[in-house]
N, CA, C and O atoms as a GROMACS GRO file, in nm:
protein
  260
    1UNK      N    1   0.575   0.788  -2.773
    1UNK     CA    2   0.612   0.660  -2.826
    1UNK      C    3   0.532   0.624  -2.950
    1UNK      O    4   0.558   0.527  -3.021
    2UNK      N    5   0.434   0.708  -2.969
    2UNK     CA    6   0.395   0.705  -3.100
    2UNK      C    7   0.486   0.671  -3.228
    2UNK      O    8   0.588   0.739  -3.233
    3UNK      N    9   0.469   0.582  -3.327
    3UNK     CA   10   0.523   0.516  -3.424
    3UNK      C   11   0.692   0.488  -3.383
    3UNK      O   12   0.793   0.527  -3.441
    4UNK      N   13   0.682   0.425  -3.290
    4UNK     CA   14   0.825   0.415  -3.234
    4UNK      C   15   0.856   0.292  -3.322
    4UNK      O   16   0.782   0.195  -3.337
    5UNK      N   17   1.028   0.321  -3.399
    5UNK     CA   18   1.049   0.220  -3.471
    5UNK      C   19   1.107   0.078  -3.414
    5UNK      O   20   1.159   0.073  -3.302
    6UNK      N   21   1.096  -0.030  -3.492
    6UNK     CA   22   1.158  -0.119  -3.428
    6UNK      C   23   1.314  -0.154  -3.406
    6UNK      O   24   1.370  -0.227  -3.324
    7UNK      N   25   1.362  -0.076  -3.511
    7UNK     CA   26   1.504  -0.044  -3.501
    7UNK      C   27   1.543   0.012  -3.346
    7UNK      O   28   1.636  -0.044  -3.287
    8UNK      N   29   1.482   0.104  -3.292
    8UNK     CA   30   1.467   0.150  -3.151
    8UNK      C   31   1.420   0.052  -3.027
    8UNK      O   32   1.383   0.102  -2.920
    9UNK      N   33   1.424  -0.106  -3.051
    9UNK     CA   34   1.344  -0.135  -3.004
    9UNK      C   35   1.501  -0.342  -2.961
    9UNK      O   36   1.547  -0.418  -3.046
   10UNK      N   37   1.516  -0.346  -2.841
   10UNK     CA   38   1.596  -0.443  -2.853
   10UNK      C   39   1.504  -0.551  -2.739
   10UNK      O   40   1.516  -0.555  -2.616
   11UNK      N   41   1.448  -0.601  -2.791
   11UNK     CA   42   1.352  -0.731  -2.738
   11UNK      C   43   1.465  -0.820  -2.645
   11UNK      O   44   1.459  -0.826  -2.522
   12UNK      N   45   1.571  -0.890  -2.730
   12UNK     CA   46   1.665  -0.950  -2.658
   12UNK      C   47   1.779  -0.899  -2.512
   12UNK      O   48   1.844  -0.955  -2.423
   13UNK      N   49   1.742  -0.732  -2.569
   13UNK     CA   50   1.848  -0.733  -2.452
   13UNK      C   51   1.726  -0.602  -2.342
   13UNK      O   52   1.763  -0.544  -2.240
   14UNK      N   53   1.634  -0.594  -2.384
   14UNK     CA   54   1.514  -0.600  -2.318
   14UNK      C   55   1.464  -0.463  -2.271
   14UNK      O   56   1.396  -0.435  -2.172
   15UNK      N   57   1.524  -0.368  -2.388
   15UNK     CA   58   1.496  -0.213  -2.318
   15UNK      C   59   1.435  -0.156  -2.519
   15UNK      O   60   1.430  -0.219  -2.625
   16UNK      N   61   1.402  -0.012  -2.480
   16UNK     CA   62   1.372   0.086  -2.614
   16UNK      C   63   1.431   0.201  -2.604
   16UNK      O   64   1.452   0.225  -2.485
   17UNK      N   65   1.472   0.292  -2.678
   17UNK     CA   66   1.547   0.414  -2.682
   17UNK      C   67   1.428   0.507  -2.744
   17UNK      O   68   1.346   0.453  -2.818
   18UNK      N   69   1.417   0.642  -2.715
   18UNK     CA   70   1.328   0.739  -2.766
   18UNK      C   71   1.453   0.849  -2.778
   18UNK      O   72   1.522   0.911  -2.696
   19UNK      N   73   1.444   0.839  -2.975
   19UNK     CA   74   1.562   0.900  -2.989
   19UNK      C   75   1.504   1.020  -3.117
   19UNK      O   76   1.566   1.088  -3.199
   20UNK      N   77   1.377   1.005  -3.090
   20UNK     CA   78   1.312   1.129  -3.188
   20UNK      C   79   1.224   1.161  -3.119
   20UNK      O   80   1.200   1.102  -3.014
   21UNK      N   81   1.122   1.312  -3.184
   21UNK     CA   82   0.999   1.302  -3.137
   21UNK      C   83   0.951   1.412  -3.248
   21UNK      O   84   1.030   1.467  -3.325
   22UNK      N   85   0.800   1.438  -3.246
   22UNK     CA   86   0.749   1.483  -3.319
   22UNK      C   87   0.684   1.615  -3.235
   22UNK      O   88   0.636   1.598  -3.123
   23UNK      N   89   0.687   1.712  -3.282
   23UNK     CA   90   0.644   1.808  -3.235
   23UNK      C   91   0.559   1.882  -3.332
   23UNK      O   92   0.576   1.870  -3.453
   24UNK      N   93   0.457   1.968  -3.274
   24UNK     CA   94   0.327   2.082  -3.339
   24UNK      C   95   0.378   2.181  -3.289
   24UNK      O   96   0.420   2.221  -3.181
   25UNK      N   97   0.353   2.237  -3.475
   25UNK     CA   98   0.351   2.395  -3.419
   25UNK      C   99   0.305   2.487  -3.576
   25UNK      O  100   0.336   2.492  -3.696
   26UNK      N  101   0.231   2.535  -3.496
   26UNK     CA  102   0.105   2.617  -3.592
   26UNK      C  103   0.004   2.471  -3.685
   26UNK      O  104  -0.011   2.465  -3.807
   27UNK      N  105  -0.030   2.405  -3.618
   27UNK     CA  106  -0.125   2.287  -3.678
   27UNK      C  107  -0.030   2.225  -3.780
   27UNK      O  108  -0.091   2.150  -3.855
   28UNK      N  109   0.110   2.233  -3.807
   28UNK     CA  110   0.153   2.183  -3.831
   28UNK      C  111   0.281   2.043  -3.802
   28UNK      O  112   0.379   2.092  -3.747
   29UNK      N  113   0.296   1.901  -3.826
   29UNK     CA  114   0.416   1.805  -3.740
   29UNK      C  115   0.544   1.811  -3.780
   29UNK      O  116   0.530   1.798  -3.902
   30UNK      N  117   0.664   1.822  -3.760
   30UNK     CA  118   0.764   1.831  -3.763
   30UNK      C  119   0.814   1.701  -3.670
   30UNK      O  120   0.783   1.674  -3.554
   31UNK      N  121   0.895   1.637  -3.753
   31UNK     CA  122   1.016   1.513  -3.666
   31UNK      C  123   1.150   1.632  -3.659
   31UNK      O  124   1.199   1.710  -3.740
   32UNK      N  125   1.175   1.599  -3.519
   32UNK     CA  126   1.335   1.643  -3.500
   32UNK      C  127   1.388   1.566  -3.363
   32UNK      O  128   1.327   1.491  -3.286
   33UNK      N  129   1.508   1.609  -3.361
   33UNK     CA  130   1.590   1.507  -3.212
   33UNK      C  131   1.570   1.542  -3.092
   33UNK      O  132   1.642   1.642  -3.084
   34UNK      N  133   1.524   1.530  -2.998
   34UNK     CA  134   1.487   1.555  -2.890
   34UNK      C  135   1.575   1.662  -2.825
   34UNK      O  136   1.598   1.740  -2.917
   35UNK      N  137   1.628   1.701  -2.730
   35UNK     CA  138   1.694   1.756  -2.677
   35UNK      C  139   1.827   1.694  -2.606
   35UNK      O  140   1.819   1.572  -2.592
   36UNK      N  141   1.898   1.729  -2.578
   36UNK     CA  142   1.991   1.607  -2.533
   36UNK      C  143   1.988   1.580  -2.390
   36UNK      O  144   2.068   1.507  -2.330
   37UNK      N  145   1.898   1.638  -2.345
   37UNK     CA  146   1.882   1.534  -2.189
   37UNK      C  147   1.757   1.485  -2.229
   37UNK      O  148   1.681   1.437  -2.144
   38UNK      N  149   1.729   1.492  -2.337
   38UNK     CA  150   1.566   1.414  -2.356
   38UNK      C  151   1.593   1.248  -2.384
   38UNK      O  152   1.548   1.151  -2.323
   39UNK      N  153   1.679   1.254  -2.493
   39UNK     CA  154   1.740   1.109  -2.514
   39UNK      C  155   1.721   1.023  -2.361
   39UNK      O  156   1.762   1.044  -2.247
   40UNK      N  157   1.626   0.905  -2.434
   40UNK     CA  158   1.562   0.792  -2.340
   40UNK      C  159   1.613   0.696  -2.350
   40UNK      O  160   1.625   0.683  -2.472
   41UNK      N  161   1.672   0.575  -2.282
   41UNK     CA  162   1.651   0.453  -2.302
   41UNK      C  163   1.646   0.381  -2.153
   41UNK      O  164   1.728   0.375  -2.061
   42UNK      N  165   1.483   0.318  -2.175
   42UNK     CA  166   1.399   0.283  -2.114
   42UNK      C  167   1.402   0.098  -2.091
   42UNK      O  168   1.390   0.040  -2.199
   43UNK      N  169   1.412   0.032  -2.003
   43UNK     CA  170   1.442  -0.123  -1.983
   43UNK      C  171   1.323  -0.168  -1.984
   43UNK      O  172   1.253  -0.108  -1.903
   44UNK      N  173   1.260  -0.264  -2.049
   44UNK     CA  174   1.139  -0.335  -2.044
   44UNK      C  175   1.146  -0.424  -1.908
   44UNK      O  176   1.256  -0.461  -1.866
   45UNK      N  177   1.050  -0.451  -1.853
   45UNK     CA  178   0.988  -0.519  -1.796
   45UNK      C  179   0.975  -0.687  -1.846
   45UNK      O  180   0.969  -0.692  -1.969
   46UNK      N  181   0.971  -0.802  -1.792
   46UNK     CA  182   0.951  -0.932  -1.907
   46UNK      C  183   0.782  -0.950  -1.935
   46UNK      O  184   0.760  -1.036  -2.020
   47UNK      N  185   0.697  -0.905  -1.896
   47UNK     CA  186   0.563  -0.902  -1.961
   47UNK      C  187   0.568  -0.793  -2.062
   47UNK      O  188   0.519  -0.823  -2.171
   48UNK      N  189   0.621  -0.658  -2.048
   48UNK     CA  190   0.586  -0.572  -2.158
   48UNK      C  191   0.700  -0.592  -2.299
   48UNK      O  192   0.684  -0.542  -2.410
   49UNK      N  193   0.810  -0.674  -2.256
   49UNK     CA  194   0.926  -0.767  -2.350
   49UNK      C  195   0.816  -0.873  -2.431
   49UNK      O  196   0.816  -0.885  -2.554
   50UNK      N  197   0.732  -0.941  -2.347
   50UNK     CA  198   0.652  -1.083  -2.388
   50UNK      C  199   0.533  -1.029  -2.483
   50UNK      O  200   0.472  -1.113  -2.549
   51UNK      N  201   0.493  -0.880  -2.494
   51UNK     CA  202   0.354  -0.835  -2.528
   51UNK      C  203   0.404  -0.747  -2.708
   51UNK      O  204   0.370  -0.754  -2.826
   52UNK      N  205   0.491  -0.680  -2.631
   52UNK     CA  206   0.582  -0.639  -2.764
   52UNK      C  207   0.678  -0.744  -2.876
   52UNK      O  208   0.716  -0.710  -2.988
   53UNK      N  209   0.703  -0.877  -2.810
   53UNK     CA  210   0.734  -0.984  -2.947
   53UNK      C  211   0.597  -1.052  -3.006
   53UNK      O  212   0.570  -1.075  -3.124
   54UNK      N  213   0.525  -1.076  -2.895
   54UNK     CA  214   0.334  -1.064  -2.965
   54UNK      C  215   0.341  -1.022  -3.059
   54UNK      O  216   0.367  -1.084  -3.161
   55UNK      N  217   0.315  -0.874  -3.048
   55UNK     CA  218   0.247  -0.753  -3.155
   55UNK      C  219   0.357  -0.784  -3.259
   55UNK      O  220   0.296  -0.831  -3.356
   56UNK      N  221   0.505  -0.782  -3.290
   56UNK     CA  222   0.593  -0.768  -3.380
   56UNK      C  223   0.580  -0.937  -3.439
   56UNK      O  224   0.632  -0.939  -3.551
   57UNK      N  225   0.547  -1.028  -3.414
   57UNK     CA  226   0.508  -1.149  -3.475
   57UNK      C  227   0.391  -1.136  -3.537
   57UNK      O  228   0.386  -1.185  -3.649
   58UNK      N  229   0.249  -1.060  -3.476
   58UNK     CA  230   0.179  -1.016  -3.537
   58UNK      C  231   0.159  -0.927  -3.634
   58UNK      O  232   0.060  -0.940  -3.705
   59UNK      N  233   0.260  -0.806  -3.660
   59UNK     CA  234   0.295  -0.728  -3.734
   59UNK      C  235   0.330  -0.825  -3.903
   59UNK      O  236   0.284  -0.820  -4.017
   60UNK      N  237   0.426  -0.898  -3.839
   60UNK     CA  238   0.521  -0.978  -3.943
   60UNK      C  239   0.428  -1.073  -4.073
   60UNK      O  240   0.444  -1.087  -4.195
   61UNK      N  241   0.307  -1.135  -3.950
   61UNK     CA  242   0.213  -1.170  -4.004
   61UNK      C  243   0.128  -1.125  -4.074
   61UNK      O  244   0.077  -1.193  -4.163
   62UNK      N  245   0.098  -1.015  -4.054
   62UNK     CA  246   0.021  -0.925  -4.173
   62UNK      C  247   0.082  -0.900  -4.235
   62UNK      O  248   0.039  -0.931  -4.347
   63UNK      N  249   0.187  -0.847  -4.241
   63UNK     CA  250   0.259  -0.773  -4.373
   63UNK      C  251   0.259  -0.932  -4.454
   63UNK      O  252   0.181  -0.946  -4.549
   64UNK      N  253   0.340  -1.040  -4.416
   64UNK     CA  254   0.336  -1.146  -4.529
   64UNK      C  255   0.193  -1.186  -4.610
   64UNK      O  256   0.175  -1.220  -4.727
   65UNK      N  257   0.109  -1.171  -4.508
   65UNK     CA  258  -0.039  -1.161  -4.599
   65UNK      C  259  -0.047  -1.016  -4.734
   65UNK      O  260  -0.148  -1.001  -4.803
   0.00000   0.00000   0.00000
């Protein structure tokens, strides 16, 4: 879930999709698509919904600084 975007990410209807991932190989990272039974989408919880509009209000806030 590393740099998981927010586009991937539906607060309102309360889940995230993991629809990439990054993989090593030879000390080197590569992005590609998961596999197709890898494709995730995962339902939040309402505290980890309440902790993740936190951080993305907080996000919002720095960047306007």
């Amino acid at each position: 879930m590393c740099a998981l975007a927010w586009t991937e990410v539906s607060l309102t209807g309360s889940w995230f999709r993991i629809s990439a991932q990054i993989v090593e190989i030879a000390y080197r990272m590569y992005d590609e698509a998961p596999k197709q039974d890898s494709l995730r989408t995962v339902t939040l919880d309402a505290l980890t919904r309440a902790l993740w509009s936190a951080w993305r209000e907080t996000q919002e806030r720095e960047r306007q600084q």
